[in-house]
VOMIDREN-202983 format. One record per atom (N, C-alpha, C): residue in one letter; atom name; x, y negated, z negated. Coordinates in steps of 0.05 Angstrom, whole numbers, plus 5000, padded with zeros to 4 digits. Each point is the difference from the previous one (the first is absolute). Example, Ala and Ser with C-alpha at 12.3 -4.5 7.8 and 13.67 -1.06 7.14 Angstrom:
! residues 2
R, residu, atome, x, y, z
R, A, N, 5264, 5114, 4844
R, A, CA, 4982, 4976, 5000
R, A, C, 5018, 4976, 5000
R, S, N, 4993, 4979, 5014
R, S, CA, 5016, 4976, 4999
R, S, C, 4985, 4978, 4986
This chain:
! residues 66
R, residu, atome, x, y, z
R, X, N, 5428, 5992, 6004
R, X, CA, 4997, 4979, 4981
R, X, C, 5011, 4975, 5014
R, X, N, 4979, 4974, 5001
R, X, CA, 5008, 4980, 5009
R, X, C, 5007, 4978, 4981
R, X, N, 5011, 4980, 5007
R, X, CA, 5011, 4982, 4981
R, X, C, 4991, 4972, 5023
R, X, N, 4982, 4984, 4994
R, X, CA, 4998, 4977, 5028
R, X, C, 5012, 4966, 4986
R, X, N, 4994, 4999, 4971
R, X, CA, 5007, 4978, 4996
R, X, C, 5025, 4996, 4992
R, X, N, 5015, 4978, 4996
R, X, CA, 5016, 4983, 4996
R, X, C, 5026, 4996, 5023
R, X, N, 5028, 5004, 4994
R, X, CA, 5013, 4991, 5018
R, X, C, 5014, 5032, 5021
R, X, N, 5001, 5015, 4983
R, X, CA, 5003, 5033, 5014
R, X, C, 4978, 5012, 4994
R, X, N, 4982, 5001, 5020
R, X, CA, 4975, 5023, 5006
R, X, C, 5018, 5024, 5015
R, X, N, 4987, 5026, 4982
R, X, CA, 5020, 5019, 5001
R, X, C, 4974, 5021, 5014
R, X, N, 5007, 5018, 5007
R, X, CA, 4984, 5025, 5011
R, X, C, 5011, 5029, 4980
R, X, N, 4997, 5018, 4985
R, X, CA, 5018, 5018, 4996
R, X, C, 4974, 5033, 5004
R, X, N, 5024, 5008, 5011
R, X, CA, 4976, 5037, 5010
R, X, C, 5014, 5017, 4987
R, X, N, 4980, 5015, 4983
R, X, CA, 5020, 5029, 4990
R, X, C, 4985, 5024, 5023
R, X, N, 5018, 5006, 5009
R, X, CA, 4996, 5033, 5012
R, X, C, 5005, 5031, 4986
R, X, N, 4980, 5011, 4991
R, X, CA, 5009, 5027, 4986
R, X, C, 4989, 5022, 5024
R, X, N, 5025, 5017, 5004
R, X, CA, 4994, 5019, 5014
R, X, C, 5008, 5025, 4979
R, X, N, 4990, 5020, 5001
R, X, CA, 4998, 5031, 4991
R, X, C, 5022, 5007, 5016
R, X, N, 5028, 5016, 4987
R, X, CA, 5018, 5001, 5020
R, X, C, 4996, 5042, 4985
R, X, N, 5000, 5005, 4990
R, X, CA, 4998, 5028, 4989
R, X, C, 4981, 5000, 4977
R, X, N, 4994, 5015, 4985
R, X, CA, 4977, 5011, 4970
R, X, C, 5017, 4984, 4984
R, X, N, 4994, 4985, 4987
R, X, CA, 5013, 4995, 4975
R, X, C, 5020, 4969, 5010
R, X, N, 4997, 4997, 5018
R, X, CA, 5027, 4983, 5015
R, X, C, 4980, 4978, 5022
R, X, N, 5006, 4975, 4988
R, X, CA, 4988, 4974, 5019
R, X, C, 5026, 4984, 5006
R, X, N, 4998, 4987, 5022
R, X, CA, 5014, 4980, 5010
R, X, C, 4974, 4970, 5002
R, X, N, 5020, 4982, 4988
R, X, CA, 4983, 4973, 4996
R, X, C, 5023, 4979, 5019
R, X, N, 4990, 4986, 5021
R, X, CA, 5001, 4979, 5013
R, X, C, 5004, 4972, 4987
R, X, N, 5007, 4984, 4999
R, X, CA, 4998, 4969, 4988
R, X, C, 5011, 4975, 5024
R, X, N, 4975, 4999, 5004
R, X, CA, 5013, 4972, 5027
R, X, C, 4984, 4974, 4996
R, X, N, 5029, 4980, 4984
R, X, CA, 4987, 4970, 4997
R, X, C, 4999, 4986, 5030
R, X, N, 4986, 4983, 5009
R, X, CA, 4999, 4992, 5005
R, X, C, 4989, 4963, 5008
R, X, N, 5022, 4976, 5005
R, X, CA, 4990, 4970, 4986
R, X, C, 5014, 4990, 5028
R, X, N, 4986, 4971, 4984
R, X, CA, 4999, 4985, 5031
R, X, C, 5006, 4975, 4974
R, X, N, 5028, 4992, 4988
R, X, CA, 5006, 4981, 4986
R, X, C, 4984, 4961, 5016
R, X, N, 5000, 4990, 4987
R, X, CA, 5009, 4971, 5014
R, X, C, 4999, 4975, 4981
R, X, N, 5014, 4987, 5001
R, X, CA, 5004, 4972, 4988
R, X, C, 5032, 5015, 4987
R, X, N, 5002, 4986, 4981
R, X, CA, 5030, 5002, 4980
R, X, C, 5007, 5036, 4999
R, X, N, 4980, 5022, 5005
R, X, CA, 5001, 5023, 4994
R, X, C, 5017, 5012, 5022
R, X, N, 4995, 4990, 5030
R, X, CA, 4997, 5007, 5015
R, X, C, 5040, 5001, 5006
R, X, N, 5016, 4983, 4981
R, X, CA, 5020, 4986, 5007
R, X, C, 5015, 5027, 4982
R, X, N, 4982, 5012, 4977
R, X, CA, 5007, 5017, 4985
R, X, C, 5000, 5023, 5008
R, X, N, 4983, 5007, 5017
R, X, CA, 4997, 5026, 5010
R, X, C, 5018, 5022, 5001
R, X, N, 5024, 4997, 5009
R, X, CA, 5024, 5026, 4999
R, X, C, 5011, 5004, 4972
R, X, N, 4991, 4974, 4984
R, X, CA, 5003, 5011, 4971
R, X, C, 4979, 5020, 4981
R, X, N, 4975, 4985, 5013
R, X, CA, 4980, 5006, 4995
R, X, C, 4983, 5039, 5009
R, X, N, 5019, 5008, 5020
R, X, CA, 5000, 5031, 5011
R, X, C, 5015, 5012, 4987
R, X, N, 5029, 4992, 4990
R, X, CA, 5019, 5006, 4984
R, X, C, 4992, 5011, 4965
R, X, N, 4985, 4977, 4990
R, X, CA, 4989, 5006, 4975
R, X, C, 4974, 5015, 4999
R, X, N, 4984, 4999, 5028
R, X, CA, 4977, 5018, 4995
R, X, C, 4999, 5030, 5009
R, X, N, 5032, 4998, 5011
R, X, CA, 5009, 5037, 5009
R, X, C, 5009, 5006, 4971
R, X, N, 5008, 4984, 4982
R, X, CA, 5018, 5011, 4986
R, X, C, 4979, 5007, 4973
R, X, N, 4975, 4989, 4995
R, X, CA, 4987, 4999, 4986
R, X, C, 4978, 5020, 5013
R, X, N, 4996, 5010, 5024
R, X, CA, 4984, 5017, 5008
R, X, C, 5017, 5034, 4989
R, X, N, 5021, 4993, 5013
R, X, CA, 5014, 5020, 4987
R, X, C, 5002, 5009, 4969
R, X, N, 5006, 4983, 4986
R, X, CA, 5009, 5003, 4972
R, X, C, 4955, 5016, 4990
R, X, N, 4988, 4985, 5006
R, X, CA, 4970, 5002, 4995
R, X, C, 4999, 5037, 5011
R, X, N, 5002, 4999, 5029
R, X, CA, 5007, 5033, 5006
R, X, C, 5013, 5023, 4984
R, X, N, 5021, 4992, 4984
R, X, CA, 5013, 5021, 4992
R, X, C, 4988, 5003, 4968
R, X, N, 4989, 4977, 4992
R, X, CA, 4978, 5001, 4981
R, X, C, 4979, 5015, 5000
R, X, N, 4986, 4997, 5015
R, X, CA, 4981, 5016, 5011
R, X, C, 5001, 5027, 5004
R, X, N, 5020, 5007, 5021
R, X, CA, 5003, 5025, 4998
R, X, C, 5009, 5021, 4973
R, X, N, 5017, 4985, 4977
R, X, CA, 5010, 5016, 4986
R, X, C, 4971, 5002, 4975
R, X, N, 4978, 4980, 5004
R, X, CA, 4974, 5012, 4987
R, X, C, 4991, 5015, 5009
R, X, N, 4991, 5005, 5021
R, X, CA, 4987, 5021, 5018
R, X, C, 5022, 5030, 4995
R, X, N, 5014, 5000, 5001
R, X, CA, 5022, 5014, 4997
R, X, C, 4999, 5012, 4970
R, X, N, 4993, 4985, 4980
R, X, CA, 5004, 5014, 4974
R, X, C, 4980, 5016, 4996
């Protein structure tokens, strides 16, 4: 999934691999190329989108899970 417009054009890839029957492993790698005012934000901006990738993950899994 690409993201090209505005001030962070982002890249993000999910990887699902089959790790046993019943059992997947899923990948998540953002990837951005900030610039203008964003770009100054950036270490904040990895900070809130690890932490929101995460919180979204553990969501996720506890549906799949029920």
């Amino acid at each position: 999934m690409t993201t090209i417009e505005g001030q962070f054009p982002m890249e993000t890839t999910y990887i699902w691999e089959e790790i046993t029957e019943g059992q997947t492993k899923m990948q998540l790698i953002n990837a951005g190329n900030p610039s203008g005012f964003m770009a100054i934000l950036q270490p904040f901006m990895k900070m809130a989108m690890r932490s929101a990738n995460s919180r979204d993950l553990k969501k996720l899994k506890s549906i799949l899970e029920s």
